[in-house]
N, C-alpha and C positions, 0 to 999 in steps of 0.2 A: 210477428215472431217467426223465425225460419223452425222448416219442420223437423231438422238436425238438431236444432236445440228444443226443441219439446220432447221431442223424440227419445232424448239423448237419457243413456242410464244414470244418474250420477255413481259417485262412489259408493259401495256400498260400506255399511257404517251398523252396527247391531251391540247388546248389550250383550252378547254371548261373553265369556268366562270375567263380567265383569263382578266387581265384589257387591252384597248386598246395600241395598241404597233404599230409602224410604220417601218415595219421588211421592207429594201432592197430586190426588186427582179432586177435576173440578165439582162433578154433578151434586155434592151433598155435602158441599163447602160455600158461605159468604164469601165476598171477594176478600174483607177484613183478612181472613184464614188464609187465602189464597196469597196474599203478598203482606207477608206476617213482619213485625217490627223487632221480635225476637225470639224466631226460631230457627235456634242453628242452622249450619250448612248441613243438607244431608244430602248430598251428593257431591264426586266430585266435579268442580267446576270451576279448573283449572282457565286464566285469560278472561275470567266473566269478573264485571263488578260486585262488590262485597255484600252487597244488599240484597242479591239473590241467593236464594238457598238452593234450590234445583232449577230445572230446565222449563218448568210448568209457572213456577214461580216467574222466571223469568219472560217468558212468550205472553203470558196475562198479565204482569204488572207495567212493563214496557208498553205494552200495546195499552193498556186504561190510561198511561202517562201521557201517551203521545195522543190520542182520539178521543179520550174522554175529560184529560186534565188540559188538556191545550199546548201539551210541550213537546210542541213539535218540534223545535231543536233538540230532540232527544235524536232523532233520528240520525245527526251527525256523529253520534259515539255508538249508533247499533246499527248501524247501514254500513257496509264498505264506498267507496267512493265512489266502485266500478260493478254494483251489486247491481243485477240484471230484475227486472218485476215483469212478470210473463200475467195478462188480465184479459180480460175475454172480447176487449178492445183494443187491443194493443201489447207491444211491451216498453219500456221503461227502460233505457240501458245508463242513469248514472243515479247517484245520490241526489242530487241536488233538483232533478226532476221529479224524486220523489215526493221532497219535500215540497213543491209546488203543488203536483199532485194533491198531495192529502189538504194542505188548506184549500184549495179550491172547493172539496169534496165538505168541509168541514164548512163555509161560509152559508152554507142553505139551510144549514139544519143545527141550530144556537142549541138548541137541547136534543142531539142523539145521546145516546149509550151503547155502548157494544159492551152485551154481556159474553162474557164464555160460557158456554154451554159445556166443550168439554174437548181436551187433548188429548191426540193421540201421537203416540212420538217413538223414536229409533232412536241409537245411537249413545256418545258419549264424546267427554270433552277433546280426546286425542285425535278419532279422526272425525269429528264434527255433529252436530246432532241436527233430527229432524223434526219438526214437527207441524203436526196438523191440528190446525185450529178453528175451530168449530162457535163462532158467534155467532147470537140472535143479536139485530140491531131494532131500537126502537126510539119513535122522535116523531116531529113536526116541522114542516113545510112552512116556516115562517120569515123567512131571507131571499131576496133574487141573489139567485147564483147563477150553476150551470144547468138548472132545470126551470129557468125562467123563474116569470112576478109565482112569488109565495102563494099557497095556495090555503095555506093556515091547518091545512089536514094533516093527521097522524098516519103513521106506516110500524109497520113491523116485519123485518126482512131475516133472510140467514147469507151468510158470507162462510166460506172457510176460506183460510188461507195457509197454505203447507210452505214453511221456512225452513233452508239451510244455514246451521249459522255455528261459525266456528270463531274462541276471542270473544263473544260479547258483540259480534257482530254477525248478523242477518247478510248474505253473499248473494242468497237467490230465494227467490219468492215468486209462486206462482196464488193468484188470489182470482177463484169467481165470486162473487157478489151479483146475486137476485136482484140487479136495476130493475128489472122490467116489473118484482112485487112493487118495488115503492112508483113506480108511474105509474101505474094502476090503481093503485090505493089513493095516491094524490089527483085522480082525476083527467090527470094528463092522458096525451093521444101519444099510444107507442108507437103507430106507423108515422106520425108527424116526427118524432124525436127519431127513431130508427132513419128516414129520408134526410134528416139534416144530418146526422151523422156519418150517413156515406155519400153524402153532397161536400163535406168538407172532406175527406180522408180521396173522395175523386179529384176536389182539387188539388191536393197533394202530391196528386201522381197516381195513385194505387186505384187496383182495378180489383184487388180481392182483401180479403185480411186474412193473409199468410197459409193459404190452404194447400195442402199436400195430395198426391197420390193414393186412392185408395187400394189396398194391396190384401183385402181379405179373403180372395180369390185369384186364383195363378191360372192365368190363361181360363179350360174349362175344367180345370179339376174342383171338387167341391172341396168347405173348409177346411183347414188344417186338423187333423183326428184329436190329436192334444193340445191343449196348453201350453206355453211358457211359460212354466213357474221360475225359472231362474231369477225374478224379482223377489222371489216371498224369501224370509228369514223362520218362517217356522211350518207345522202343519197346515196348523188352520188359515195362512197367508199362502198356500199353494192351491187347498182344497177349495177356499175362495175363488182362486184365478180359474180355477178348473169347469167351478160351477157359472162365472159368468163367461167364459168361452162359449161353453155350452148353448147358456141363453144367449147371446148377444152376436156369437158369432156363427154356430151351428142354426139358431134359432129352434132350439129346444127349450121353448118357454114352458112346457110341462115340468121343468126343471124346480121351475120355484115354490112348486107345491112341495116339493120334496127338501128344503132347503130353510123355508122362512113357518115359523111357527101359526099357528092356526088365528093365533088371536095379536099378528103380529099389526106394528104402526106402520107409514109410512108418512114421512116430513118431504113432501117434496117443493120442486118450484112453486114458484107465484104463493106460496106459503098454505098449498095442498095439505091439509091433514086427512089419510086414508086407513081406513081398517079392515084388515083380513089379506088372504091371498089371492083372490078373485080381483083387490084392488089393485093390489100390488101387479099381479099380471097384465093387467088392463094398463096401467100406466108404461112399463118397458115395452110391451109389445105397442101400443101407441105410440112412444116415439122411434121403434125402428117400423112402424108403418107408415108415417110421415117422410122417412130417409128409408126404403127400401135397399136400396144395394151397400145401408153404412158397414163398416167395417168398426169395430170394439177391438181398442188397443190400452192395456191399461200400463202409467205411467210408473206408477211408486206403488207401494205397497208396506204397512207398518202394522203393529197391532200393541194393546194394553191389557193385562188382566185388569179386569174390571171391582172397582169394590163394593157395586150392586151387582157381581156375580157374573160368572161368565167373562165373554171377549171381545173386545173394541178392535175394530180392523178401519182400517182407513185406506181408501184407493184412492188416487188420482190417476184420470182416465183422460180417454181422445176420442168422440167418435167421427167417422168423415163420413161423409154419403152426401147424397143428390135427395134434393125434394123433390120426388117423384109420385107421394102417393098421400094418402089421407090416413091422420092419426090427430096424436094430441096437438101437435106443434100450430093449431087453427090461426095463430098470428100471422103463421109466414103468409097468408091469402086461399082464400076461398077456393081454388083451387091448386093441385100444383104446380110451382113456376119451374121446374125441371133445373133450380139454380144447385150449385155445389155448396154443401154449410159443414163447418167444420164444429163440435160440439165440444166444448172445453169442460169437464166437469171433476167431478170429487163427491165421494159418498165414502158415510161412517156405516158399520154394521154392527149391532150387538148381537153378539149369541149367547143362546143361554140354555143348555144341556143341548148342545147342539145344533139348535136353530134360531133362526133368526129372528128375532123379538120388535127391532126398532133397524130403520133406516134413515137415515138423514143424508137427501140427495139434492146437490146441488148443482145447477149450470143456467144460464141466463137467456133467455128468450128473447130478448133486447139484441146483444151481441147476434143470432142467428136472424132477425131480420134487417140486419143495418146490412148484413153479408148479399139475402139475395138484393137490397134495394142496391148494394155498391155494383151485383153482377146484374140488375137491370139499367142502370145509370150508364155503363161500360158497354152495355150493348149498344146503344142510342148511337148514331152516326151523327155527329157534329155536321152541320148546313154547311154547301160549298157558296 
C-alpha cells in the first residue's frame, strides 16, 4: 500500500447537528439483540438494505453473514467493485479479491467465530459512515489451507477492522488481524511462515511492503511541541491525540500514569492480558525500544458514549522506525537487525471519569517480521 493512501485524511463525516437516533451498542447485547428480526429502523439509513436498523446493526450482522454463516457472496452487494482493503500484508484493490481472500482464510478453520466485542463509529448516511470493529476470533486448526497440514489445536485472537461505507456498501477497509496469536497458539514456527512469506512477495518483485519516510524529526530540531488534533471531532478525540504525541512521539512515557486509571486492563498482541500502569508503560515503551527513532502518526480518530459509562475512542495509527534496539518486539531476532518495519495498528480506549480503564491494542507481529526477513532476503546479492 503506497504511503499517500495510508496516510491520506479521508472525508471528514461526524454526527454533529444530527437528530437523535438510538444506535445499538455491542458489549451487554447477544448477537440475537444485535441483528434483531423486528426492531424498527432507528437510525437514518438512507441506500442500506431494509433489514438493518442502524450502522452497528449493520457492520456485525453483515460481517457474522459473510465469516460466520458462509455467505460469502454477501460481499458482492456490500463491497464496491473498486473498494481498496489496506492489511498489514498487503492491500487488496478490487471486490472480487476480496472475496478469494476471505474463503481462503475461511478453508483452515471449519469452525471459527468472529464475535464482536464492540463498535466504535462516525458519521451518518449522507456523507458516509465509519466504523471500527473490534472482534475476538475463536476456532480450531482442523483444514490444510494457507497455514499448512491442520494442526487440530484451538486459537483465540483479536482483529479490528475500521470501514468506510456509504449505500450498503463498504468502499475502504483497513483490517489488522493478530496472525502471529494464532501461529503461536497452533504451534506453528513464525519465523518459518514470516521467511516464506517474504520469499514469495521477493519473488514478485518487492523488496519492502510499502514503507515510507520517517518524518518525526526535521533535520535536528527535536519533536513537534503539539499535536495534530485536526483529525479528532470532539474533546476527548483531541486530548487523546495530545496525550499519545506526548508518549509516542515526545517519549514522555510519564504521561501514562497520568492518563490511564490505577487499576486499568490492557488487551494487547499475541492475546497479552495486562494489569495496572506500570504494565501498561512497560508494553509502549518496549515497542518504541525495539524501533528507537519510530515516529507515531495516527490515522483516524472516532469516539462512542458508552453504556457502561464513560468513552469509547478508536485510533487507527502508523508507526515507522528501524529495529535498532531491544524491547518487546523479541521475534524480529535476538539481536537488532537495523532493518526498517512499518507498524500497522488500531487501539480502542475506554475512559471513565476521565481515565483510562481498558485498552484494546492491536497490530501483528507476523506482518513486522516478514518485513525485516523481505529487507534481509533484498540485501543478499544474487551469484554471478
Amino acid at each position: 500500500m503506497s504511503d499517500d493512501n495510508k496516510g491520506a485524511k479521508p472525508a471528514r463525516i461526524s454526527r454533529i447537528d444530527a437528530p437523535a437516533e438510538s444506535v445499538l451498542q455491542v458489549e451487554r447485547r447477544d448477537y440475537p439483540e444485535l441483528a434483531p428480526t423486528d426492531r424498527p429502523r432507528s437510525q437514518s439509513m438512507e441506500g442500506f438494505d431494509e433489514v438493518y436498523t442502524d450502522i452497528v446493526d449493520y457492520i456485525v450482522r453483515c460481517t457474522h453473514k459473510i465469516w460466520d454463516e458462509r455467505d460469502i457472496g454477501l460481499i458482492y452487494t456490500h463491497y464496491t467493485h473498486n473498494c481498496v482493503l489496506y492489511g498489514t500484508m498487503g492491500t487488496i484493490y478490487n471486490r472480487e479479491d476480496v472475496v478469494r481472500d476471505t474463503i481462503q482464510r475461511l478453508v483452515s478453520f471449519p469452525e471459527r467465530r468472529g464475535m464482536a466485542t464492540q463498535v466504535i463509529w462516525n458519521g451518518n448516511d449522507k456523507d458516509g459512515f465509519y466504523t471500527s470493529h473490534l472482534v475476538t476470533g475463536s476456532g480450531r486448526h482442523t483444514q490444510f489451507g494457507h497455514l499448512g497440514q491442520p494442526t487440530g489445536r484451538p486459537f483465540v485472537s483479536r482483529t479490528i477492522a475500521d470501514c468506510m461505507i456509504i449505500n450498503n456498501k463498504i468502499y475502504r477497509e483497513w483490517v489488522v488481524a493478530d496472525t502471529a496469536a494464532i501461529i503461536s497458539q497452533l504451534g506453528l514456527d513464525l519465523d518459518a511462515f514470516a521467511t516464506r512469506f517474504a520469499k514469495s512477495a521477493l519473488d514478485r518483485g518487492q523488496t519492502s511492503l510499502d514503507i515510507g519516510e520517517n518524518r518525526r524529526l526535521l533535520g535536528q530540531y527535536p519533536p513537534e511541541a503539539e499535536a495534530d488534533t485536526s483529525l479528532a471531532n470532539t474533546p476527548l478525540e483531541a486530548e487523546t491525540l495530545r496525550w499519545l504525541h506526548e508518549v509516542f512521539n515526545k517519549r514522555m512515557f510519564g504521561k501514562i500514569k497520568d492518563v490511564y486509571a490505577p487499576t486499568c486492563q490492557y488487551h494487547g498482541p499475541m492475546m497479552k492480558e495486562l494489569y495496572g500502569v506500570a504494565a501498561v508503560t512497560h508494553q509502549h515503551l518496549g515497542l518504541i525500544g525495539s524501533l528507537p527513532d519510530a515516529s507515531y502518526s495516527p490515522q483516524y480518530v472516532c469516539s462512542v458514549d458508552s453504556e457502561e459509562g464513560g468513552t469509547k475512542v478508536s485510533v487507527r495509527w502508523i508507526i515507522e522506525g528501524h529495529h535498532l534496539g531491544y524491547g518487546i518486539l523479541q521475534s524480529l531476532g535476538e539481536h537488532p537487525t537495523g532493518k526498517r518495519v512499518q507498524v500497522m495498528g488500531m487501539t480502542h480506549y475506554h475512559y471513565k471519569n476521565g481515565k483510562i480503564v481498558d485498552e484494546w491494542n492491536v497490530y501483528d507481529e507476523l506482518s513486522l517480521l516478514t518485513q525485516v526477513k523481505l529487507a534481509q532476503l533484498a540485501d543478499v546479492k544474487p551469484e554471478l
